[in-house]
Backbone as ProteinMPNN parsed JSONL, in Angstrom:
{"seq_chain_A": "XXXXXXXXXXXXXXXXXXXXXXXXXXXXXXXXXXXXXXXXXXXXXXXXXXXXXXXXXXXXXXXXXXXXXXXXXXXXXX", "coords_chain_A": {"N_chain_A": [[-6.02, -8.167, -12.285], [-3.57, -8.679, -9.766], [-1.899, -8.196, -6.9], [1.107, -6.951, -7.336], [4.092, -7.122, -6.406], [6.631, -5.823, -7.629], [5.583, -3.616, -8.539], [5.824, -1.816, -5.786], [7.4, 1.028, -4.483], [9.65, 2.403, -2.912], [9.533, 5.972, -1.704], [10.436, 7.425, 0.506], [12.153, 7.724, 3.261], [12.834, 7.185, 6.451], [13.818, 6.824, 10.415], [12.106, 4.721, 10.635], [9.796, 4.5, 9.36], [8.258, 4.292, 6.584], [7.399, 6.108, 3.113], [5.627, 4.924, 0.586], [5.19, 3.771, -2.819], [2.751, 2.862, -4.787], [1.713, 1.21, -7.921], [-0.638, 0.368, -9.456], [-1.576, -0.268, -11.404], [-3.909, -2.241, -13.815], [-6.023, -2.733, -11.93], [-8.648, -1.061, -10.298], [-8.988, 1.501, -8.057], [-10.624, 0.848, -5.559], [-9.99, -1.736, -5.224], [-7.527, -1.697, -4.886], [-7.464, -0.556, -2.273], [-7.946, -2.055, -0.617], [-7.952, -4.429, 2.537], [-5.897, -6.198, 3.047], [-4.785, -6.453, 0.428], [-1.748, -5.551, -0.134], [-1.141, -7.603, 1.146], [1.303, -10.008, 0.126], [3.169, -8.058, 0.494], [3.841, -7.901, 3.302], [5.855, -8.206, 5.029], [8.024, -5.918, 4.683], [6.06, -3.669, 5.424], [5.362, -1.616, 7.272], [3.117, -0.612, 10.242], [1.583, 2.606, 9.902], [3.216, 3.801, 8.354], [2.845, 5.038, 5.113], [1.178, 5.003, 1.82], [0.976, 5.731, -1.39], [-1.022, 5.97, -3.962], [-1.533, 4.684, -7.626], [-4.085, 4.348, -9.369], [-6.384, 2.623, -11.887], [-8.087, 3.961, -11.861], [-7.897, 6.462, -10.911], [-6.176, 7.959, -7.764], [-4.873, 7.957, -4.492], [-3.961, 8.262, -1.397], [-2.932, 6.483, 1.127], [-2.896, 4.892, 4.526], [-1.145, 2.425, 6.626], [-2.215, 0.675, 8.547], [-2.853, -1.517, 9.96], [-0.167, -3.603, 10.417], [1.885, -7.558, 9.763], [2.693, -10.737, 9.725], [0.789, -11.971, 8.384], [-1.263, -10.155, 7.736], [-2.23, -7.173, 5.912], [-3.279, -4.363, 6.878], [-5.469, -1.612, 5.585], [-6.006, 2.012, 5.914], [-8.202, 4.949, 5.195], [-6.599, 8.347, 4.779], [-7.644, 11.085, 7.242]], "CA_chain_A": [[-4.62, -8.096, -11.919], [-3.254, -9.217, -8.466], [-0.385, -7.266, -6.298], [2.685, -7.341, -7.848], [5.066, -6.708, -5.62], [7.516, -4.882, -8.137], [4.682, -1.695, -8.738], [6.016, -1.141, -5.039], [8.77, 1.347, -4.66], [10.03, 3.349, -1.7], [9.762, 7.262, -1.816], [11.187, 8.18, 1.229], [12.412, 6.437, 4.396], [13.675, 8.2, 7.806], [13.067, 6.988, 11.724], [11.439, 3.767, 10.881], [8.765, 5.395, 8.314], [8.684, 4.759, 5.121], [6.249, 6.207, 1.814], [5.384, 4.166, -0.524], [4.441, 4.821, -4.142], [2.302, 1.529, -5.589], [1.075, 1.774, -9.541], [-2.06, -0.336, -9.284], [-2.162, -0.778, -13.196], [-5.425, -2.046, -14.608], [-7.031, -2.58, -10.44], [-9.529, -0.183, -9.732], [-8.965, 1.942, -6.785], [-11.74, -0.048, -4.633], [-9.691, -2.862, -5.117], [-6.182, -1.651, -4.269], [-7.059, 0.375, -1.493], [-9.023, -2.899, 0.422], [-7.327, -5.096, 2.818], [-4.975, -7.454, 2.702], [-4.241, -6.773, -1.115], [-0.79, -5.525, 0.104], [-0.613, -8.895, 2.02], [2.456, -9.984, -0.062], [4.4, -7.565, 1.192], [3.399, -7.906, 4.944], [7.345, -8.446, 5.731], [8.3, -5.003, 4.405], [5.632, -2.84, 5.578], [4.687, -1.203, 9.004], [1.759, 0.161, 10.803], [2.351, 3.677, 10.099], [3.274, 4.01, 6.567], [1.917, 5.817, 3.769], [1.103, 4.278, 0.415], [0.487, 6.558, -2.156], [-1.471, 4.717, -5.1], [-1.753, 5.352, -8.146], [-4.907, 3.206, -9.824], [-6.952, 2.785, -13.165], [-9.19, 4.948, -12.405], [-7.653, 7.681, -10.018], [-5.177, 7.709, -6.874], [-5.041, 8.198, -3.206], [-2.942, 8.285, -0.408], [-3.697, 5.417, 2.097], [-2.59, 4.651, 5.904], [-0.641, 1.448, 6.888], [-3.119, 0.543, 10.311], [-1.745, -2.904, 10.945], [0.852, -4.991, 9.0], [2.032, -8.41, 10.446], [3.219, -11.425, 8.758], [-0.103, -12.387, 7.224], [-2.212, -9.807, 7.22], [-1.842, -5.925, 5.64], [-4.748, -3.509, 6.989], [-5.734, -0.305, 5.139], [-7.367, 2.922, 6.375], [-7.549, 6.303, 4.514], [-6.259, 9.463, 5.594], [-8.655, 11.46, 7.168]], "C_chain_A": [[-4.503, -8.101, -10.4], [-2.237, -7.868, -7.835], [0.514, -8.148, -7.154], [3.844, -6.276, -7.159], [6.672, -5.626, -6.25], [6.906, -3.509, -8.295], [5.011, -1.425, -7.467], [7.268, -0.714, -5.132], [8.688, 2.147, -3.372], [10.617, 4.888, -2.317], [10.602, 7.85, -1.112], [11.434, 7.652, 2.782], [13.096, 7.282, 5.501], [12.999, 7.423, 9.142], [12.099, 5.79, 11.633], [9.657, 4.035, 9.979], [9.321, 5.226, 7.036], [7.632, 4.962, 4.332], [6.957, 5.72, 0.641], [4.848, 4.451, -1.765], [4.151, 3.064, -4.965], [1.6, 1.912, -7.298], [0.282, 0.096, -9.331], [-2.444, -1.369, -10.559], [-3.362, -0.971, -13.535], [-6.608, -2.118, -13.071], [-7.431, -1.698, -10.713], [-8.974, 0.193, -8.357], [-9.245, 1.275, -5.855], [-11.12, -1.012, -3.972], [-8.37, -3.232, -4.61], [-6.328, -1.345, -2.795], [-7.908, -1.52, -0.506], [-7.979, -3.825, 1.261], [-6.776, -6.001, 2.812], [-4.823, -7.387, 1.201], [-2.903, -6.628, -0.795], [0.241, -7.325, 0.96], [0.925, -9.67, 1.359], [4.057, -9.789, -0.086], [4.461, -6.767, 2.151], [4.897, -7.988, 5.173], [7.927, -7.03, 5.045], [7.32, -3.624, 4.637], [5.373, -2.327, 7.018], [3.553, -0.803, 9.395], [2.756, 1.45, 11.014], [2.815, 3.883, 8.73], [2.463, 4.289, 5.979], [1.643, 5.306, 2.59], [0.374, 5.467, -0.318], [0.326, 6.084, -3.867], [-2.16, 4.879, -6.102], [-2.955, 3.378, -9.162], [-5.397, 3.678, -11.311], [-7.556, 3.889, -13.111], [-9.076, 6.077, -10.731], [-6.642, 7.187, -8.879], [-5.771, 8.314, -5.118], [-4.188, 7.706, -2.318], [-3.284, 7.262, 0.812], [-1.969, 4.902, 3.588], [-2.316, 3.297, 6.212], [-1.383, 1.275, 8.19], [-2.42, -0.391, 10.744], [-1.233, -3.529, 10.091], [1.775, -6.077, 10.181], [2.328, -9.203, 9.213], [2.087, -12.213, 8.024], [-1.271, -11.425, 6.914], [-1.983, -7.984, 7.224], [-3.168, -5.102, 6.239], [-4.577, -1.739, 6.599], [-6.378, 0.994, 5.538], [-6.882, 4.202, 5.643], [-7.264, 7.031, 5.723], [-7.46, 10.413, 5.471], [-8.707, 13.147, 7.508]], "O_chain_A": [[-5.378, -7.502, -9.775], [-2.004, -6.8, -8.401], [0.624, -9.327, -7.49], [4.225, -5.127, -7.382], [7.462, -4.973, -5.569], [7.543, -2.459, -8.208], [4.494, -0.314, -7.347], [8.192, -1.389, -5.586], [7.601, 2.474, -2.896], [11.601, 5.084, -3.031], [11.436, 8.635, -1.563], [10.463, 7.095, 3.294], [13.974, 8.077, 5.167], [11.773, 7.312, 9.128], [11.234, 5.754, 12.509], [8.582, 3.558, 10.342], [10.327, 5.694, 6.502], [6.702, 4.184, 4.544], [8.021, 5.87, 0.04], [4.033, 5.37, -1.848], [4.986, 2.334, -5.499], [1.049, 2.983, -7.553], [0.791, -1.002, -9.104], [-3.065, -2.416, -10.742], [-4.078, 0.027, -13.619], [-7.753, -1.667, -13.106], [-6.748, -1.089, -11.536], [-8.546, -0.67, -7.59], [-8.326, 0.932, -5.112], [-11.28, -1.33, -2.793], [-7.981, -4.3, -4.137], [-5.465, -1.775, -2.03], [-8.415, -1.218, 0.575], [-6.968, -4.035, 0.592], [-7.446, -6.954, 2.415], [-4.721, -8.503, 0.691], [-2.363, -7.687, -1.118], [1.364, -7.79, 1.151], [1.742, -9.913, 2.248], [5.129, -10.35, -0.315], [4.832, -5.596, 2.228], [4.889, -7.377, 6.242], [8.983, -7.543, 4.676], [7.691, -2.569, 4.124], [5.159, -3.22, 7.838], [2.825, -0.612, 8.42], [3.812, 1.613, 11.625], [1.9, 4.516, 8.203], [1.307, 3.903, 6.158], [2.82, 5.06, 2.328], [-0.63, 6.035, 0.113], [1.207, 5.912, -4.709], [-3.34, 5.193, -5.947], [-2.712, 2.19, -9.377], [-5.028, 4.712, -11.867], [-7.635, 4.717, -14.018], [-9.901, 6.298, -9.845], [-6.24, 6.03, -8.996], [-6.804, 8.902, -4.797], [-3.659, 6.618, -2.55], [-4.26, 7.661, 1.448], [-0.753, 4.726, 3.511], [-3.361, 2.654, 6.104], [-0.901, 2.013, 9.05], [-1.568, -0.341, 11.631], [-1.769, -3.987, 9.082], [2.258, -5.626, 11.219], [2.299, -8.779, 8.058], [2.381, -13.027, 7.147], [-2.123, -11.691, 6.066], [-1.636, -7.428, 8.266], [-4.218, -5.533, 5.761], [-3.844, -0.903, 7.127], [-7.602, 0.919, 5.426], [-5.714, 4.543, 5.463], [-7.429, 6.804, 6.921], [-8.124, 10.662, 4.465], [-9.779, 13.752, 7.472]]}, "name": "protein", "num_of_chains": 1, "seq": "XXXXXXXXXXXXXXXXXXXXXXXXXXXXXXXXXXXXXXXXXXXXXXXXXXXXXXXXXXXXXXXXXXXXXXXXXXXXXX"}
């Protein structure tokens, strides 16, 4: 399974910040959390955002590093 841009939803939004809440569905963690899977929806995200992601096989909270119009970059929180 690919991104699908509808498992994203907006939690909470203030000041140019917004958290995100993605449902992963059958992905693996590994596979959500890696870069550029969000790439789809590079025009709605920021550097600086939260994604909080819920996968097949467990969840985690992940760090917006750089988003641009082609490419999403991931880093956990540390």
């Amino acid at each position: 399974m690919a991104f699908a841009v509808r498992h994203l939803s907006v939690l909470a939004y203030a000041n140019g910040f917004t958290l995100w809440h993605y449902k992963g569905g059958k992905d693996p963690l590994d596979t959500v959390v890696k870069n550029n899977y969000f790439r789809d929806a590079a025009d709605m995200l920021t550097t600086g955002d939260l994604v909080m992601v819920t996968a097949a096989d467990g969840a985690r909270i992940v760090s917006v590093a750089f988003a641009d119009i082609e490419t999403v970059a991931i880093a956990p929180l540390v």
